[in-house]
C-alpha positions in Angstrom: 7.6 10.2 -19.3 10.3 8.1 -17.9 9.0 5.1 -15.3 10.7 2.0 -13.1 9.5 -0.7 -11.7 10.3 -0.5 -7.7 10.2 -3.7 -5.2 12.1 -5.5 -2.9 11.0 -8.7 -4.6 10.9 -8.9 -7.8 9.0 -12.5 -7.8 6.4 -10.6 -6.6 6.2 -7.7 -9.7 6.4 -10.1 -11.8 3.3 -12.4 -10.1 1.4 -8.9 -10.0 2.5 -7.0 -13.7 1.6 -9.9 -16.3 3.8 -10.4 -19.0 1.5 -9.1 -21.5 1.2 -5.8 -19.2 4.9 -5.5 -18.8 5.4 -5.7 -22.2 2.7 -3.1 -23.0 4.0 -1.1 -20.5 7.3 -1.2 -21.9 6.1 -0.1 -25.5 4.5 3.0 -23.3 8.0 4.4 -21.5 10.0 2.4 -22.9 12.3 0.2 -21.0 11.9 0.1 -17.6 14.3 -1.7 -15.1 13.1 -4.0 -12.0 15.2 -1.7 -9.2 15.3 -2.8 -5.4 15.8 0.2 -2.9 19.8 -1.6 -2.6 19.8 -0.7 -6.7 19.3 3.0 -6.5 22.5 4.1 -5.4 24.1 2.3 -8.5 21.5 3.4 -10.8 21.3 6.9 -9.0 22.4 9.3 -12.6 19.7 7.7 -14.7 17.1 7.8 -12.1 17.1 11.3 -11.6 14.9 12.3 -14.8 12.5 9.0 -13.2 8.7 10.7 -13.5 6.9 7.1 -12.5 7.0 4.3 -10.1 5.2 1.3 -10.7 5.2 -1.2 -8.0 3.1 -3.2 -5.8 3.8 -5.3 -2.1 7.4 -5.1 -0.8 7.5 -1.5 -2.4 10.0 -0.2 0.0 9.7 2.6 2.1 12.1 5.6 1.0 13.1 9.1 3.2 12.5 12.0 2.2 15.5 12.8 1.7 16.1 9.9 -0.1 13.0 10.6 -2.4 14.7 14.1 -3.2 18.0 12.7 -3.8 17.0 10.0 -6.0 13.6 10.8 -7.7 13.8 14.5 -8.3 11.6 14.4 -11.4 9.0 12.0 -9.9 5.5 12.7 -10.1 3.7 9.6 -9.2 4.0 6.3 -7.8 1.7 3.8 -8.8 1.4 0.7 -6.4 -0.5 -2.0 -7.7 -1.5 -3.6 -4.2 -4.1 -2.3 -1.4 -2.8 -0.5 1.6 -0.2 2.1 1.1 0.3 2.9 5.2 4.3 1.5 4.6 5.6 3.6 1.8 3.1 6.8 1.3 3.5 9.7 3.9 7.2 10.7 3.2 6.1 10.6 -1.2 3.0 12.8 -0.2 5.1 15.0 1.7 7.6 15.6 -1.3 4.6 16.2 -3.8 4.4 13.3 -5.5 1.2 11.6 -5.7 0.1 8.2 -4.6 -2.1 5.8 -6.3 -3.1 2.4 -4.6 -4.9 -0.4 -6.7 -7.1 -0.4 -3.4 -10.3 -0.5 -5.1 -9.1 -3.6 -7.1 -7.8 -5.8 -4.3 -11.5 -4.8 -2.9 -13.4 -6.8 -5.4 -12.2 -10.1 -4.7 -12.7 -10.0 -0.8 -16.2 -8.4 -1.6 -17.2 -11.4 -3.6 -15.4 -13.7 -0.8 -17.6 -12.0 1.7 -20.7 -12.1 -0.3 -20.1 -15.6 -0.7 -19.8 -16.3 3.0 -22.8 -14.4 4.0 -25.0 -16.7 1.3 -23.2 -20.3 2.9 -23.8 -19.0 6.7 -27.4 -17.9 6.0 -28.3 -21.5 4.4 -26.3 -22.8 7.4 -23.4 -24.1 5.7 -20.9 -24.2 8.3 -23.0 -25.4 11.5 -24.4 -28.0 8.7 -20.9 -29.4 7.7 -20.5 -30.1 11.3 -23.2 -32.5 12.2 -23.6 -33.8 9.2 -20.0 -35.6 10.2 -21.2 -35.9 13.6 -24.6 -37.3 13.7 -26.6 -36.5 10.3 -30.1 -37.0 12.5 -29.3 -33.6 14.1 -28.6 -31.6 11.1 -32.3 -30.4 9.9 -32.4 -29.2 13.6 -29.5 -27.0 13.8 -29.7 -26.1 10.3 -33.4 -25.4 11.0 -31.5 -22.8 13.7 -30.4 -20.6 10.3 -33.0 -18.0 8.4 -32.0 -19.2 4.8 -31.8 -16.2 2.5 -34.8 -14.8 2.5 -35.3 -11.0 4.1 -32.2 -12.1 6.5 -30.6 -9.3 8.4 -27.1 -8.7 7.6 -24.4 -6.3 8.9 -22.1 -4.4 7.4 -19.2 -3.3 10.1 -17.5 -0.6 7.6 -18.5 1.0 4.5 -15.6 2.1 3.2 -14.3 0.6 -0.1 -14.8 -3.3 0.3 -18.2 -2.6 2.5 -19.3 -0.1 0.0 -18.8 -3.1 -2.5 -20.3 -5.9 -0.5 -23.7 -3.9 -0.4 -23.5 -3.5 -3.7 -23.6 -6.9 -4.3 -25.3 -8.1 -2.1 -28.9 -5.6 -4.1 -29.1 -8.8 -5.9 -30.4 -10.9 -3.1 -33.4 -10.5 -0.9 -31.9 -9.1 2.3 -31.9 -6.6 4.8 -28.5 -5.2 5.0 -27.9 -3.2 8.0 -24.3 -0.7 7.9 -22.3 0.9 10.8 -19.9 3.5 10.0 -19.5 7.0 11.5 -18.5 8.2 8.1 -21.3 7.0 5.7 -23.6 10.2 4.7 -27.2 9.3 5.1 -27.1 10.0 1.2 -24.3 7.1 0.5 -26.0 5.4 3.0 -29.3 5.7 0.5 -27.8 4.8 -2.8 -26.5 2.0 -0.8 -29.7 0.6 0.4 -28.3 -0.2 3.6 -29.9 1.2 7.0 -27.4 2.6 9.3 -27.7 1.4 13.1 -25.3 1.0 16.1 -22.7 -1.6 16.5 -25.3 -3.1 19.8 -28.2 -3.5 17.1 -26.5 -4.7 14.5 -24.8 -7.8 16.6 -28.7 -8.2 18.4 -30.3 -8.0 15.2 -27.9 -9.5 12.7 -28.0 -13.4 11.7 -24.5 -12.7 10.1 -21.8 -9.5 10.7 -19.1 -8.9 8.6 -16.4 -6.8 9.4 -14.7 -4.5 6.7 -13.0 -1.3 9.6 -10.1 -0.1 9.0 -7.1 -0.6 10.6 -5.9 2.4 13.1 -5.8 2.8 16.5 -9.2 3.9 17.0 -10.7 0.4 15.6 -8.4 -1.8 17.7 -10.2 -3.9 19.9 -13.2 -2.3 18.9 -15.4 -5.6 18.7 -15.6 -7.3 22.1 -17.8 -9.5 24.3 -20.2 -6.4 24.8 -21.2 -7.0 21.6 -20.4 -10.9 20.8 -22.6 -11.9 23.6 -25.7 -10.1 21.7 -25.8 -12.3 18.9 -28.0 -14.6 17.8 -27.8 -18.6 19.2 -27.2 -19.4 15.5 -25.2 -16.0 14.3 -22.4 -16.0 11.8 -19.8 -13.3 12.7 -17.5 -13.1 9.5 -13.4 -11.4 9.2 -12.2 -10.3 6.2 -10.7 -7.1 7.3 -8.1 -7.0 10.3 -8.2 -9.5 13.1 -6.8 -6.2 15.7 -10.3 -4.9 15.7 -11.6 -8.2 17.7 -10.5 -8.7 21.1 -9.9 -12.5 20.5 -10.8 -13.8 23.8 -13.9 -12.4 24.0 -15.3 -13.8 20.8 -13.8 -17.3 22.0 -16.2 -16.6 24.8 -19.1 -16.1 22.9 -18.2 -18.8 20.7 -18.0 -21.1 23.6 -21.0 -20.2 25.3 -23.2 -20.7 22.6 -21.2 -23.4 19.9 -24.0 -22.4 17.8 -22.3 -19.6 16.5 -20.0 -19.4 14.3 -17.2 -17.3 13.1 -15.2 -17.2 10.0 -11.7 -15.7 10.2 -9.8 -14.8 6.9 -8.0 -12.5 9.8 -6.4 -12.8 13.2 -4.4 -11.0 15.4 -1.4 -12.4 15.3 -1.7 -14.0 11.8 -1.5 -17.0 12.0 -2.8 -17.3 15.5 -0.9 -18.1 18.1 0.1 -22.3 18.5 -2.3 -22.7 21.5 -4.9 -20.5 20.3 -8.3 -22.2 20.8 -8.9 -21.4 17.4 -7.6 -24.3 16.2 -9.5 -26.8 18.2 -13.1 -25.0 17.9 -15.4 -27.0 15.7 -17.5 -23.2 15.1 -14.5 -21.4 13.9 -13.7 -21.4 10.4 -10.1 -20.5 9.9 -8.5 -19.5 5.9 -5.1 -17.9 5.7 -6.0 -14.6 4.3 -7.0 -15.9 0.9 -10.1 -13.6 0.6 -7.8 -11.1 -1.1 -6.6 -11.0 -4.3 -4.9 -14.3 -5.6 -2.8 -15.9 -9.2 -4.7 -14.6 -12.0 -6.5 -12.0 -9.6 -3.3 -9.9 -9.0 -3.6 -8.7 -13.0 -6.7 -6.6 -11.9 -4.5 -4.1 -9.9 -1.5 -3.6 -12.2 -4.6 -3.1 -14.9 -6.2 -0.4 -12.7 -2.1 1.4 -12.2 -1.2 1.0 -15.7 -5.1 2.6 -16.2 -4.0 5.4 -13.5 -0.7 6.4 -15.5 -2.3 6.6 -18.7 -5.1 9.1 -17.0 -2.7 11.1 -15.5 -0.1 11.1 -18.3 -3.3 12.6 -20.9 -4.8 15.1 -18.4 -8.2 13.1 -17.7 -9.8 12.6 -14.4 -8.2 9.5 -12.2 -9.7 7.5 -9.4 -7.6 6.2 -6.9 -5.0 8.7 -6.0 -4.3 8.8 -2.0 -4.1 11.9 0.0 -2.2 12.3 3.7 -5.9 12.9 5.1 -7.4 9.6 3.8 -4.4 7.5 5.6 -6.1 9.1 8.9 -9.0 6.0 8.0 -7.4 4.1 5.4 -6.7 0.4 5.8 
């Protein structure tokens, strides 16, 4: 079985594929050049026999056409990175299958998120405030926050990272509550969570998280409707995609009672705009969508592709293969 390595940025394969793994790799097929879509034609006659793609972000997006004329012999691409909405359709179309390292760019933001949910239900972020402020105040607004213990939290999405979150969060004492119109009461069991609406889960929620996916049907999903329900001393936490949130209308809530607080990994335009009140609001905690995976992190989902290839390569069952139907809900 014949495979390449395809990226616009090679930088970037090389951050993601460790040297240990490209060298294991090449032992596997052996050698296996580092093309750019502005390579193929040059390389066209000794792609043609090509059964494997590895790559991860900057894969380039092919035709079909293209995928026909160059890959004839291809029979998966493996893309060691999360979302495959750029490149997949026209490969899926041809036959070929698509594998995404979704699952492993997952775990990181899941642990990010966990680790969130544990600092805003001790009142971390309202503490670090005052504490600069006017330290005599603190034990009052942190005395605002339910700790730990049997807290409500809310899952907004229990797809992949959601799924994973709940997971880790069985090890703490809390009541995780979950909306998504596609969790099976069944999933919804094994989970532990307890599924509600989006208006109870911002009423009865000291801290939301939201994992949705990104489509046209989430987009501006989460609004002042449901912002204005929270609690005085809520925690409303983004890790997913800031399009779901209609901006203005969590600046709202987040005004009206500075109490709250909301932590965004994710906005919509990213970075925010230069006048976005974001960047003045004490209450908003802003990180440049760090809470995926990072350095030493990135190995995880060249280690789940290379794990992928070997699967499919022996005939044994694989896990992360994509189909046209879930892009309809994919990230």
């Amino acid at each position: 079985m014949k495979a390449i390595y395809l990226v616009q940025s090679k930088p970037t394969l090389t951050n993601v594929y460790s040297p240990a793994l490209r060298e294991e790799l090449a032992a596997h097929y052996g050698e296996m050049p580092i093309l750019s879509k502005d390579e193929l034609d040059a390389n066209a006659e000794s792609l043609r026999d090509t059964e494997l793609i590895f790559s991860t972000w900057s894969m380039p997006s092919l035709t079909e056409d293209e995928i026909k004329a160059y890959f004839p012999s291809l029979k998966a691409v493996m893309y060691g990175a999360g979302s495959v909405q750029g490149f997949a359709r026209p490969f899926l179309n041809c036959g070929v299958q698509v594998f995404s390292a979704w699952a492993a760019n997952g775990v990181p933001v899941a642990e990010y998120t966990v680790a969130q949910i544990i600092l805003a239900n001790k009142g971390f972020f309202t503490n670090q405030i005052w504490c600069k402020r006017d330290r005599s105040k603190c034990g009052a607004i942190t005395g605002g926050h339910h700790g730990n213990y049997g807290c409500c939290v809310g899952l907004i999405g229990c797809g992949m990272i959601g799924s994973m979150v709940a997971e880790m969060l069985k090890v703490y004492n809390l009541k995780v509550l979950a909306f998504d119109p596609f969790l099976s009461a069944e999933k919804a069991a094994a989970l532990g969570v307890e599924m509600v609406s989006l208006e109870e889960m911002f009423t009865r929620c000291a801290v939301i998280s939201n994992h949705l996916a990104n489509n046209a049907r989430t987009r501006g999903m989460l609004n002042y409707d449901l912002f204005s329900k929270m609690e005085p001393y809520a925690t409303f936490i983004n890790t997913g995609r800031g399009a779901q949130v209609v901006e203005e209308d969590l600046i709202r809530a987040l005004i009206e009672v500075p109490t709250r607080v909301a932590v965004l990994d994710v906005t919509d335009p990213e970075p925010p705009r230069p006048d976005s009140p974001f960047y003045q609001m004490e209450n908003v905690i802003l990180t440049s969508h760090i809470a995926g995976s990072q350095q030493d992190e990135f190995h995880r989902m060249s280690e789940y592709m290379r794990d992928e290839a070997y699967a499919l390569e022996e005939g044994r069952p694989t896990r992360y293969s994509v189909t046209l139907k879930m892009l309809e809900t994919m990230a």
